[in-house]
N, C-alpha and C positions, 0 to 999 in steps of 0.2 A: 530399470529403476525410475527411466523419467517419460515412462507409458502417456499416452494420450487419455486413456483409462481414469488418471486420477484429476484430469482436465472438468471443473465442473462447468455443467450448463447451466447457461441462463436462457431458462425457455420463456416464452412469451403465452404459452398454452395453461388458461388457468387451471389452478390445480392439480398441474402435472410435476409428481417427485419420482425421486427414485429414493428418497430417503425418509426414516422415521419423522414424523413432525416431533418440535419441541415445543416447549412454549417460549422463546429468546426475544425478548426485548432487546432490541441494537437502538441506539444511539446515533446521532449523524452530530457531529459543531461544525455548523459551514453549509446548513441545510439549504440557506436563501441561493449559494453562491452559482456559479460557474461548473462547477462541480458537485457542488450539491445537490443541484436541483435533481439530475438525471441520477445521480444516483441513489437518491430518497426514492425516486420513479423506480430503479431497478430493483430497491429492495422491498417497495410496497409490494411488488409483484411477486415476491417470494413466499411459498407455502411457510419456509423455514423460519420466517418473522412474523411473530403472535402480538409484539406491541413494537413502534416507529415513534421515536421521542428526536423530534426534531428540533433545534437548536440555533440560534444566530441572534444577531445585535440588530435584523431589521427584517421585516416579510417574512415573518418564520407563521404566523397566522393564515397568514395568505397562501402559502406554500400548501401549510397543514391542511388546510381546508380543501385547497384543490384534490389533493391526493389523496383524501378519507373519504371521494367520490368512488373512489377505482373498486371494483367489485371483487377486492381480494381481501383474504381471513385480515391483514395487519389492521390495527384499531391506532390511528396517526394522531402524535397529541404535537401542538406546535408549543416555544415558550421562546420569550424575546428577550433580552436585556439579560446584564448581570444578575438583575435577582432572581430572573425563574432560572438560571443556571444549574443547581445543586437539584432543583425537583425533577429538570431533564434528566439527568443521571442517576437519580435513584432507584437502586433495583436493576442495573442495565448489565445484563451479560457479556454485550460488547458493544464497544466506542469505535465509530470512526471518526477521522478527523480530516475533514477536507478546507479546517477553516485557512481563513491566509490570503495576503496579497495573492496573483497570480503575475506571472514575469511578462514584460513586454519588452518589443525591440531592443536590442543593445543589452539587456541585463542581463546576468546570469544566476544558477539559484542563490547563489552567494549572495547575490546585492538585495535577497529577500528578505537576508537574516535578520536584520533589526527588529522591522516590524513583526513578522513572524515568530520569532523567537517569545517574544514576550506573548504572542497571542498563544503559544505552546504550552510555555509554562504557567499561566492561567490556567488554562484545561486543565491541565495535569494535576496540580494543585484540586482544581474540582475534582476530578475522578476520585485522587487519592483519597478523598474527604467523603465521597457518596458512592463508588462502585469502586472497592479498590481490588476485589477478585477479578472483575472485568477484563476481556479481550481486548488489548486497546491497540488500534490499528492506526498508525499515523501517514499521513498522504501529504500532510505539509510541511513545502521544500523549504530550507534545504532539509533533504531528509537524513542525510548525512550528518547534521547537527543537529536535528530537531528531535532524535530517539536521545541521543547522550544525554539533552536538558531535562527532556522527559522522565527519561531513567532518575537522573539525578534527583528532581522535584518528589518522585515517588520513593525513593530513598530518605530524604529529610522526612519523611510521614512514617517512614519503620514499613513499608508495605509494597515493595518493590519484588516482583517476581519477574526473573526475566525470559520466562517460559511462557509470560502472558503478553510481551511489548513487540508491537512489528512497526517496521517501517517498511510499507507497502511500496515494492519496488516491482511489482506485477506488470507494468504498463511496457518496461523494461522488455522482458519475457513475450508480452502480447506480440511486440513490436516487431521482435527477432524474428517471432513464428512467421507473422506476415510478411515481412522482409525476403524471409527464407523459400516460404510458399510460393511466394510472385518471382525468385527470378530462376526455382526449380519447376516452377506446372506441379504446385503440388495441390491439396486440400490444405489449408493453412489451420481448420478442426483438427486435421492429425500429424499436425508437426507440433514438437518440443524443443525448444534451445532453451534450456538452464543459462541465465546470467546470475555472475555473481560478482563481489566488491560493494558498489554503491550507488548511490542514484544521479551520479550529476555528470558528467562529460566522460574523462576516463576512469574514472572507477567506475564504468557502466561496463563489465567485461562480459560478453555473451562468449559461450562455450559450444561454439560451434563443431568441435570432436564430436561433444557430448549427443548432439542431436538426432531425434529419430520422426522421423527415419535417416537413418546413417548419410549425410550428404557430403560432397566435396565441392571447394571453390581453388581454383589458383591462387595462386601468392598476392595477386593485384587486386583481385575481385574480392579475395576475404578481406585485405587491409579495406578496400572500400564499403565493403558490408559493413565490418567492422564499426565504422566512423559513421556510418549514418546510424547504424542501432544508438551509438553514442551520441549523437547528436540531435537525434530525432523531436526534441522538444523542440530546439530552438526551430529545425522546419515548420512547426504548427505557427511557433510565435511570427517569423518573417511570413508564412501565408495566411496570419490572420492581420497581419498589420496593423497591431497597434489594438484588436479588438479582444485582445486574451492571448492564453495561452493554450494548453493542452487540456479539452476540459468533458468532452464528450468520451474519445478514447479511457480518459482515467479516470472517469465515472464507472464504464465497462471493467476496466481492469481492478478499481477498487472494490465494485460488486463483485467477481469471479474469485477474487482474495478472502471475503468479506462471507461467499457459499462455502469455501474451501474449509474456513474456521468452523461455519455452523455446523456442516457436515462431520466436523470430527470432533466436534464436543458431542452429537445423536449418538456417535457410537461408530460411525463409517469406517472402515479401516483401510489405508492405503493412502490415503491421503495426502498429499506432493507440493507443495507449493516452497519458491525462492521466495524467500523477505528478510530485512538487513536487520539483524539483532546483535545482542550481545554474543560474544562469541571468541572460542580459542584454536579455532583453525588458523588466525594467523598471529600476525605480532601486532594486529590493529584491535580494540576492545569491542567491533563493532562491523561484522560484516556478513554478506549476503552469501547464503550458500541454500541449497534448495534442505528441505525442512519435513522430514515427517511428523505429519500434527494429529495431535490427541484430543480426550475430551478433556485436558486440562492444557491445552497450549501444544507448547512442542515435547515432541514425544523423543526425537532425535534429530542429531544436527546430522545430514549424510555426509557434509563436509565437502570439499573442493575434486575428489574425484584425481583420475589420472589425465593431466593437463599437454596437451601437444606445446610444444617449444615456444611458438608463439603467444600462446596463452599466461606461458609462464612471462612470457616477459612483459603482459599485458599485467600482471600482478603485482609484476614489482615494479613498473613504472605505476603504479595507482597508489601503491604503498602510504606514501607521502604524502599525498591531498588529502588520503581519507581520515589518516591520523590528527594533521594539524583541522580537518574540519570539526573532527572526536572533541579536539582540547578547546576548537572556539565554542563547541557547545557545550562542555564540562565548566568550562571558564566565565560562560554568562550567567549560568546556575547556580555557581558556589559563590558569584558576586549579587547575586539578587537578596532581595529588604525581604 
């Protein structure tokens, strides 16, 4: 189910697909930033993007302009401020969103919420208004509450599909592979660990059973895999000290999220990707199970799988967080002017 097979590339070799072209206009809010940048760069470079409507409140010109140098089919339009806002959006098949503080020392995604929150539901509010059939992929933390507000905003507009909303928990998934790769000798291209739950500490559950190739760790070495997949942002933030967060990795993982959608709106079949949506696999309105996608979203939720013991207890200890993080983001939405 969770084959290497459905893992897309991001090749560097111009012009090389293995899929139909479309013509997809994608979207970036947060082109200038940290995450931006590199991922406007991964998706200029994709055959699968015919128009790059890039987006932010400062250098979104200057970005544009660098990147409509690169010798690849995307045609890059930059637009800065509130008001080119709605023309970025217009016509856009899919939205990413990497816009948002990024976390330093000492924070966790939670202490992003204020600010971020409100910069979410902006967006959102735009989509809803200029592309509301749109792929809308969201990368800004907490992601855990930044899909509820989202959802929510697109609901007050009558235009909420929840076959179209992710929150991009991919980086999650990158992380495991490479984790798992380097302490098996393996090729970390053909490993898979499905995480599922959420994006922030522990509801970061990777499912190590699930993985293939088929691995085992002892009882000390999985709890310690475990806790670094779960922790792995705050590694970048103390080894960047103070100078960002996780911003290259999840530029990579939000383009490979980002191929996975394009590819299955051409028509691709087989298609695999975990990201945290609406959902009734468990008693939380909001969570990550790996996803087969269509050319209209998600095509089926594969759900949580057959969980080894420890997993299961990794589920219901997350239970909690994920819920009250649902309601801080339910609850900033339904109080917003």
């Amino acid at each position: 189910m969770f084959s290497r097979a459905v893992r897309p590339t991001i090749s560097l070799t111009r012009g090389l697909t293995t899929t139909t072209r479309i013509n997809a206009k994608v979207a970036v809010l947060g082109a200038s930033g940290g995450i931006g940048q590199p991922l406007s760069l991964l998706l200029k470079n994709s055959p699968l993007v015919s128009q790059l409507s890039l987006y932010d409140i400062a250098h979104t010109p200057g970005v544009a302009a660098d990147l409509s140098h690169i010798e690849t089919r995307a045609q890059v339009t930059g637009h800065m401020g509130a008001d080119q806002l709605d023309a970025a959006l217009q016509g856009c098949d899919v939205v990413v969103i990497p816009a948002g503080v990024p976390r330093k020392p000492g924070m966790t995604r939670d202490d992003l919420f204020n600010t971020n929150a409100t910069i979410v539901a902006t967006l959102a509010d735009a989509c809803a208004r200029n592309c509301p059939e749109a792929m809308i992929c969201v990368i800004a933390n907490p992601v855990n509450s930044t899909i509820p507000i989202l959802s929510e905003i697109m609901k007050k507009h009558g235009v909420y599909n929840p076959n179209r909303v992710f929150g991009v928990t991919t980086l999650d998934i990158v992380r495991a592979n490479a984790f798992v790769a380097e302490l098996k000798g393996l090729d970390p291209a053909r490993v898979n660990v499905p995480v599922i739950g959420g994006h922030a500490g522990k509801t970061i559950i990777p499912l190590i059973s699930h993985c293939t190739p088929k691995v085992e760790f002892p009882a000390d070495q999985l709890a310690a895999l475990t806790a670094r997949i779960q922790e792995a942002g705050t590694e970048v933030v103390k080894a960047k000290a103070g100078a960002g967060s996780a911003t290259l990795s999840m530029a990579y993982a939000g383009a490979r999220f980002t191929f996975s959608v394009l590819d299955a709106m051409n028509g691709k079949e087989g298609v695999v990707e975990c990201a945290y949506v609406r959902s009734e696999e468990t008693d939380c309105k909001y969570f990550s199970t790996p996803l087969l996608l269509g050319k209209s979203g998600i095509e089926k939720n594969l759900g949580l799988g057959k969980l080894s013991a420890f997993e299961e207890k990794l589920v219901a200890e997350a239970l909690g967080e994920l819920k009250g993080s649902i309601k801080k983001g339910e609850d900033f939405a339904a109080n917003m002017k």
